[in-house]
C-alpha positions as CSV (number, residue, x, y, z in Angstrom):
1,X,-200.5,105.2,28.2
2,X,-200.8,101.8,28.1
3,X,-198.8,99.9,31.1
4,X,-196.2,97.5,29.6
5,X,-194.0,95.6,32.4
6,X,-192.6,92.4,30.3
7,X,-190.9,92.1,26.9
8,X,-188.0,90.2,25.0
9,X,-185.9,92.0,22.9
10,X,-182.3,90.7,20.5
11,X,-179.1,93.0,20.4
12,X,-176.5,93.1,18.6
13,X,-173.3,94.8,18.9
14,X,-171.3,95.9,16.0
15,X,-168.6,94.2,14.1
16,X,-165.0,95.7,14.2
17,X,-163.8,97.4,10.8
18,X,-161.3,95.6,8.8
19,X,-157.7,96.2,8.9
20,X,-156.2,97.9,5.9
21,X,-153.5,96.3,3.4
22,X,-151.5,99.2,2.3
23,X,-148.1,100.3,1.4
24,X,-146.5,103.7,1.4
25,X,-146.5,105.1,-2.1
26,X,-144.7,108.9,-2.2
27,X,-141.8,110.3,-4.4
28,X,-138.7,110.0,-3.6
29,X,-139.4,107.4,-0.9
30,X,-138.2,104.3,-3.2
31,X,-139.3,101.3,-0.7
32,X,-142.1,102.7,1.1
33,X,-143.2,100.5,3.8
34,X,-146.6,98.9,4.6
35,X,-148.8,101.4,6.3
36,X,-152.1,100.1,6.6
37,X,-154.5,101.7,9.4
38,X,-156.3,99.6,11.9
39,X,-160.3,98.9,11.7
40,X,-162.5,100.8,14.1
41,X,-164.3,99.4,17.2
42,X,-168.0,98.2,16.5
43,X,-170.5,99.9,18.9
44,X,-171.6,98.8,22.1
45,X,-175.5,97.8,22.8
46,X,-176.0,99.2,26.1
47,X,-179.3,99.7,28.3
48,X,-179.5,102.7,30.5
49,X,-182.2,103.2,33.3
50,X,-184.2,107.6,33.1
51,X,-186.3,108.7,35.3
52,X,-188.6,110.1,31.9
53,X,-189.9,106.7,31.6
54,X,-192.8,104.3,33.4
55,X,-193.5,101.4,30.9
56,X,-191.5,99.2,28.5
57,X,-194.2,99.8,25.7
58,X,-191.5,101.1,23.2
59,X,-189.5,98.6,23.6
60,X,-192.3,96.1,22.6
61,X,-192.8,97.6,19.2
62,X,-189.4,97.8,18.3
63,X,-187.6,93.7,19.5
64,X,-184.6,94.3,17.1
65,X,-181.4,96.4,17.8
66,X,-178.7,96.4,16.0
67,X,-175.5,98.8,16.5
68,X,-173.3,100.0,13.4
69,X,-169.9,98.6,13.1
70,X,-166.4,100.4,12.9
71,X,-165.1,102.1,9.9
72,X,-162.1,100.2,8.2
73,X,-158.2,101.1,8.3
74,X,-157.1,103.0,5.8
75,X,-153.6,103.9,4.3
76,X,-151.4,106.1,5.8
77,X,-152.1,104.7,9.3
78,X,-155.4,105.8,9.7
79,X,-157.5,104.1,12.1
80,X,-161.2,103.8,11.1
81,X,-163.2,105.7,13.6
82,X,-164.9,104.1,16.5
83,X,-169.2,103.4,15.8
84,X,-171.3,104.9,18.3
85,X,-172.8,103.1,20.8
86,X,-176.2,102.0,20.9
87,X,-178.4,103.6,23.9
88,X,-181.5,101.7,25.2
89,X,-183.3,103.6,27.8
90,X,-185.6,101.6,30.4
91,X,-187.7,103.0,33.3
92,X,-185.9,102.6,36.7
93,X,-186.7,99.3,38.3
94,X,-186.0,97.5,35.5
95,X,-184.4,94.0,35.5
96,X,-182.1,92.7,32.4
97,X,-181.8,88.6,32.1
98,X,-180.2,86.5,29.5
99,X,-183.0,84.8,28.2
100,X,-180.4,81.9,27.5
101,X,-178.6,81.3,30.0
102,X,-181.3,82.7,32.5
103,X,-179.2,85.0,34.5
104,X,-179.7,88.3,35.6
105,X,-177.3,91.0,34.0
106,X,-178.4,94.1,35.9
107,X,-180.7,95.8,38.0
108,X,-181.3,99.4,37.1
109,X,-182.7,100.4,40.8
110,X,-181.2,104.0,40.2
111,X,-181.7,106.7,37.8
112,X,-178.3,106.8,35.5
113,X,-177.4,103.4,35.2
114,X,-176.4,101.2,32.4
115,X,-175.1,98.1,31.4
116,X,-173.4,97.1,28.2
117,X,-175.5,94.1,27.2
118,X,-173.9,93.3,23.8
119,X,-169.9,94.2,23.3
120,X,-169.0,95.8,19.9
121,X,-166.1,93.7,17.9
122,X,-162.7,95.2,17.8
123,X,-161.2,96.4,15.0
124,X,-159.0,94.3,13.0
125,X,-155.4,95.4,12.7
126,X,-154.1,96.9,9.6
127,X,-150.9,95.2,7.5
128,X,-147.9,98.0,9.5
129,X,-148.8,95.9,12.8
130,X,-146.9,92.9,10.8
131,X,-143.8,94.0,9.4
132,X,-141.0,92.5,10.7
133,X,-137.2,92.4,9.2
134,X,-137.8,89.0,7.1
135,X,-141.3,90.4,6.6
136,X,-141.1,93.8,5.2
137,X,-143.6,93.7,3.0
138,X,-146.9,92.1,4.6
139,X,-149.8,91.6,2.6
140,X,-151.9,91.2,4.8
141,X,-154.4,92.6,7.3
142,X,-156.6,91.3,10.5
143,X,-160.5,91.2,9.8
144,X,-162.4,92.8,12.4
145,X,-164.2,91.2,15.2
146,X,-167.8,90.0,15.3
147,X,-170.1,92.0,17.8
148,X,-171.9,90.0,20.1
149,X,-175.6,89.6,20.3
150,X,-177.9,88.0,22.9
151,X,-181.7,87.8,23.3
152,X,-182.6,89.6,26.8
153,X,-186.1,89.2,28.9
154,X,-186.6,92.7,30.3
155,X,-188.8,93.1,33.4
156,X,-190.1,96.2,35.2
157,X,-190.6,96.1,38.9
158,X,-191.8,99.1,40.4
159,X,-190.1,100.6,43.0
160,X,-192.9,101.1,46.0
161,X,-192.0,101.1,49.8
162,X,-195.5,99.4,50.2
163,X,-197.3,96.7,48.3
164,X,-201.2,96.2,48.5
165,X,-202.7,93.0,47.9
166,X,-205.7,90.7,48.4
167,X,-208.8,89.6,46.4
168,X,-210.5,90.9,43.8
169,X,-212.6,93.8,45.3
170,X,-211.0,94.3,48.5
171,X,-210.7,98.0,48.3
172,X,-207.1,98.6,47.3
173,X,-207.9,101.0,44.6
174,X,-210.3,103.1,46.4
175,X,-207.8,102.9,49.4
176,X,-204.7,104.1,47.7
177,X,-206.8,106.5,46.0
178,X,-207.4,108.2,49.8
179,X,-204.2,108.2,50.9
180,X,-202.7,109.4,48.0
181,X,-203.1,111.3,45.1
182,X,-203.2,108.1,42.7
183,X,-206.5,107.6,40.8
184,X,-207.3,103.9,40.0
185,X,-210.2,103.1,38.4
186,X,-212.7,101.8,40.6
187,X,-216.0,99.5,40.3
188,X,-218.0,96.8,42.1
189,X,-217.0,94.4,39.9
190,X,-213.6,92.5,40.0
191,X,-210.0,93.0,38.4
192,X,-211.2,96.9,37.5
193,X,-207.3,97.0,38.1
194,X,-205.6,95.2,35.5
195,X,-202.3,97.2,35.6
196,X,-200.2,98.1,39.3
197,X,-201.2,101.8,40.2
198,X,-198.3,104.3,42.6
199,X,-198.9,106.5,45.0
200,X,-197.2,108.8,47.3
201,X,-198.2,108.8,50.4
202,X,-197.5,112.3,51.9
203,X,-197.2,113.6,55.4
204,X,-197.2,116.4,57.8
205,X,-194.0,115.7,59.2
206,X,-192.4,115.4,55.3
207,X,-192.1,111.6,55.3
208,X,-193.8,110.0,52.6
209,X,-193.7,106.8,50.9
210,X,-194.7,105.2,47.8
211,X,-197.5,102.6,47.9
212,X,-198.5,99.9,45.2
213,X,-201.7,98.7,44.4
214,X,-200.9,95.6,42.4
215,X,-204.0,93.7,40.9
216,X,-206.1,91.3,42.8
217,X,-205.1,88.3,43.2
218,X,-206.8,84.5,42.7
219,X,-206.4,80.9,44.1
220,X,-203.8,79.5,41.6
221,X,-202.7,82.7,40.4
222,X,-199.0,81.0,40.4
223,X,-200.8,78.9,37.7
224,X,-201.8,81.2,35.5
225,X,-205.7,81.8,36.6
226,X,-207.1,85.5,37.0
227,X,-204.5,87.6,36.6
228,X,-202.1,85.2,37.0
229,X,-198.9,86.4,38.9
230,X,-197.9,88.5,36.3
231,X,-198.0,91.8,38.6
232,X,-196.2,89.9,41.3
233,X,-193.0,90.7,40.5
234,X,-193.9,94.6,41.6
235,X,-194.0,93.2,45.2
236,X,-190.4,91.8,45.3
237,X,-189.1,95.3,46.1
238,X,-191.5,96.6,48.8
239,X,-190.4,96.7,52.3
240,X,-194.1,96.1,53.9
241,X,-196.9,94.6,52.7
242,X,-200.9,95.7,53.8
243,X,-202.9,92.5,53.4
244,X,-206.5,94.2,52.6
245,X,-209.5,91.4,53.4
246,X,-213.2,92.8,52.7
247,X,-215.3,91.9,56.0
248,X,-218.2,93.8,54.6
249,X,-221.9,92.2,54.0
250,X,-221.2,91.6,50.8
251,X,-218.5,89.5,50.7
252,X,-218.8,85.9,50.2
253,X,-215.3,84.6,51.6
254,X,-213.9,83.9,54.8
255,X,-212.1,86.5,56.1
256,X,-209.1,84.2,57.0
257,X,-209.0,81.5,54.1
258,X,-208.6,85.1,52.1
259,X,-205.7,85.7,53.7
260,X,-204.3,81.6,53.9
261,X,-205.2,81.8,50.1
262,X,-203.3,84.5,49.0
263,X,-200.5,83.6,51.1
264,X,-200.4,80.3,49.4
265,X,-200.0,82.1,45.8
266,X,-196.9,84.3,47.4
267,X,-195.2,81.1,48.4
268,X,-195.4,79.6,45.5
269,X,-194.3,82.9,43.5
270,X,-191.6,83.4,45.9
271,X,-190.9,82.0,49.4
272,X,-188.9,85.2,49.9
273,X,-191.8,87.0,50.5
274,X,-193.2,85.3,53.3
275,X,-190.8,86.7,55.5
276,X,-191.6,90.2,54.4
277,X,-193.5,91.9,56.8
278,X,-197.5,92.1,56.8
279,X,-200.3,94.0,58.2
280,X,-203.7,93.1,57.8
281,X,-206.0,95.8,57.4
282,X,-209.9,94.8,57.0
283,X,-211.6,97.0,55.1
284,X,-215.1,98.2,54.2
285,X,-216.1,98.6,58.3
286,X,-218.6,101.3,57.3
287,X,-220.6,98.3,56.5
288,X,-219.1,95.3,58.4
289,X,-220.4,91.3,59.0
290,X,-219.5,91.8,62.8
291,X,-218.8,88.4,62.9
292,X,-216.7,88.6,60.0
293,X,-214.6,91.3,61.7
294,X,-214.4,89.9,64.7
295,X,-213.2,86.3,63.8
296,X,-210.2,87.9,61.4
297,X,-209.2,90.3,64.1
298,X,-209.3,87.0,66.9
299,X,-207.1,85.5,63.8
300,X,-204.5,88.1,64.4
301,X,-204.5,88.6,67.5
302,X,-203.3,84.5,68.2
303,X,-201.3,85.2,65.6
304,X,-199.5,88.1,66.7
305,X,-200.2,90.1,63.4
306,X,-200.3,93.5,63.1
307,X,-204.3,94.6,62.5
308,X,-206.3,97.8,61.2
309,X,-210.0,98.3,60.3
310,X,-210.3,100.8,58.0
311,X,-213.2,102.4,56.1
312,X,-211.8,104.1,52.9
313,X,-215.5,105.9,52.8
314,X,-215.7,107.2,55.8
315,X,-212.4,107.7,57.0
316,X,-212.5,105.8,59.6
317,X,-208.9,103.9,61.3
318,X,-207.1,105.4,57.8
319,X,-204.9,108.2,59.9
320,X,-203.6,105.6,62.3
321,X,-202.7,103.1,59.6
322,X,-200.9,105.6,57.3
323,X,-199.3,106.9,60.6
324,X,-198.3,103.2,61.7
325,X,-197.2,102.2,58.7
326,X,-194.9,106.0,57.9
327,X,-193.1,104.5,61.3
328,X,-192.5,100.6,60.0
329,X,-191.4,102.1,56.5
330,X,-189.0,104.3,58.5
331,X,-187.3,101.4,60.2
332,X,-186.8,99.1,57.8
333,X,-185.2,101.8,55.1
């Protein structure tokens, strides 16, 4: 299923039923009084967060949605019925703005909730709400109300207790795909993941906790380069975030300009998550420029930054991070 996390839809809400202009009509009743019946209420646009759900993609083939309005009074009092509401459904985690006035309307963290995004129109009254002792007659009724409409930016942010991120090729695919039961496609080449990945992270003693592998990440990503920071946004929930940096042979970067540099594109994002909390976890040990480790593990410790080296192939240091990090997610839930 293809993985979509961003789209702008327009609602509108449906228009009140017209009021009814009417008069009593029946033998024997020689000045039967106005009796027209009042317009029903149009129906409500409203967005409602399922579990059954994981990506906006059917909400970017269908942009439009319109609810049907209320039926009109009719004589003998009687009320036009009520339209139904119209039911959006959205994955949970998703985020309803006003694309207008740029505001956030909700945030559908939870299975079951909704918001009513467009208000149906009420119904218009009919001509018996207007008879008065001068006025005994009136011949006229209330049109009903116009439903409102708005154009809405919808955004999915997954909900994950931990976020990986780092350069292209740093292992997060093939690390996630360890400790969980995820599988992320994986290749020596970068950006194999071009969509955010979950997994749950299971252990022995029943805590588990759900982990994010959100695409690498490039020097002006804020900007639009790579990736861009599309896939940032899945990282403003997270509680923790593992900071992998390959050390191996192959890798061409500094160990800690990789980590100032992708820093840099999370301030710019959001400053919020600098104060999130971060451990840095080296990867590919198995075959490790000593140097390499050793300089970014100096870096933390001045630093006073949490540190792991891991090998994803081997197994090596992956027990004691999943067990450290079960404890941190623990105590900041």
């Amino acid at each position: 299923m293809q993985f979509v996390d961003y789209v702008k839809i327009d609602v509108k809400a449906g228009d009140g039923g017209r009021g009814c202009v009417s008069f009593r009509r029946e033998k024997y009743v020689p000045r039967g009084g106005p009796n027209g019946g009042d317009g029903g209420r149009g129906g409500h646009v409203i967005i409602r967060s399922t579990g059954n759900m994981s990506t906006l993609l059917d909400l970017r083939y269908h942009r439009q949605y319109h609810a049907k309005r209320g039926e009109h009074g009719m004589g003998k009092k009687m009320h036009g019925k009520d339209a139904d509401d119209m039911i959006i459904p959205v994955p949970v985690g998703t985020v309803i703005k006003d694309e207008q006035a740029n505001e956030v309307l909700a945030d559908l963290d939870s299975e079951g909730l909704e918001v009513i995004v467009a208000r149906g129109g009420r119904g218009g009254l009919g001509n018996a709400h207007f008879a008065t002792p001068t006025r005994q007659a009136p011949r006229f009724a209330q049109g009903g109300e116009e439903g409102g409409e708005r154009s809405l930016i919808i955004e999915l942010k997954l909900l994950a207790d931990v976020g990986l991120i780092g350069l292209p090729n740093a292992g997060k695919s093939t690390l996630i795909s360890v400790i969980s039961a995820a599988r992320p496609k994986i290749a020596d080449y970068p950006f194999t993941t071009i969509v955010p990945n979950l997994g749950v992270v299971k252990r022995e003693d029943f805590r588990s906790f759900v982990v994010a592998d959100i695409p690498g990440l490039i020097e002006g990503a804020h900007k639009g380069s790579g990736l861009g920071f599309q896939f940032l946004r899945h990282i403003e929930r997270t509680l923790l975030l593992l900071h992998l940096i390959d050390v191996s042979v192959m890798s061409e970067s500094d160990p800690v300009q990789s980590f100032e540099k992708i820093n840099n594109e999370l301030l710019h994002y959001n400053k919020e998550l600098m104060n999130r909390p971060q451990i840095i976890v080296a990867t590919k040990i198995d075959i490790a420029d000593r140097e390499r480790l050793d300089r970014l593990s100096k870096y933390c410790e001045d630093n006073k930054t949490p540190f792991f080296a891991v090998s994803a192939m081997t197994g090596k240091g992956i027990k004691d991070l999943v067990s450290h990090v079960s404890v941190e997610i623990e105590g900041l839930r």
